[in-house]
N, C-alpha and C positions, 0 to 999 in steps of 0.2 A: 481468552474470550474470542467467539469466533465474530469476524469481521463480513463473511461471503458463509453464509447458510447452506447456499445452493450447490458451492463446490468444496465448504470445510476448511478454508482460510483462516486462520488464526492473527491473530494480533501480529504473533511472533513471525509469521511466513510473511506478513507485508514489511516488518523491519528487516528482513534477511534482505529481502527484496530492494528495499530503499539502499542497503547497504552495498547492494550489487548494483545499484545507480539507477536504477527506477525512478523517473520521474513523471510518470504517468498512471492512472488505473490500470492502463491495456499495458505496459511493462509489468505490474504485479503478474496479473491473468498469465503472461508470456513466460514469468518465472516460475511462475507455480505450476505451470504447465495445463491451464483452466481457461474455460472462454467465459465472459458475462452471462448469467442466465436473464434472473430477472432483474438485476441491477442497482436493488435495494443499495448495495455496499459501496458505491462507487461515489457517492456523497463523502460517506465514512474512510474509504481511502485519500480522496482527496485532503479533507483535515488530517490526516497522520501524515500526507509527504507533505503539505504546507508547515506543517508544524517540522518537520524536521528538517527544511528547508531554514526556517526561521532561527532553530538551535545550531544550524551552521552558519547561520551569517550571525550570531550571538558571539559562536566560537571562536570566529576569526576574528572579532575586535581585541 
């Protein structure tokens, strides 16, 4: 599913991302090598690194 319309981000390119230690929208944008257009997506990233912020502080207990 695409995440960023504007520049063709995928689900999967903001987990690479996260995994490469992104913890920002603008660290996605910076791995994927994309600047924000209209911005829609930047809600939608935020929920995916909170959420996988939250599956690492799960993991570590």
């Amino acid at each position: 599913m695409y995440v960023c319309n504007c520049n063709g981000i995928r689900e999967r390119d903001v987990q690479s991302a996260l995994e490469a230690g992104a913890e920002r929208p603008a660290d996605v944008f910076r791995h994927c090598q994309a600047a924000p257009q209209c911005a829609k997506c930047v809600c939608d990233m935020r929920r995916m690194i909170q959420a996988s912020d939250e599956a690492l502080r799960y993991a570590a207990q």
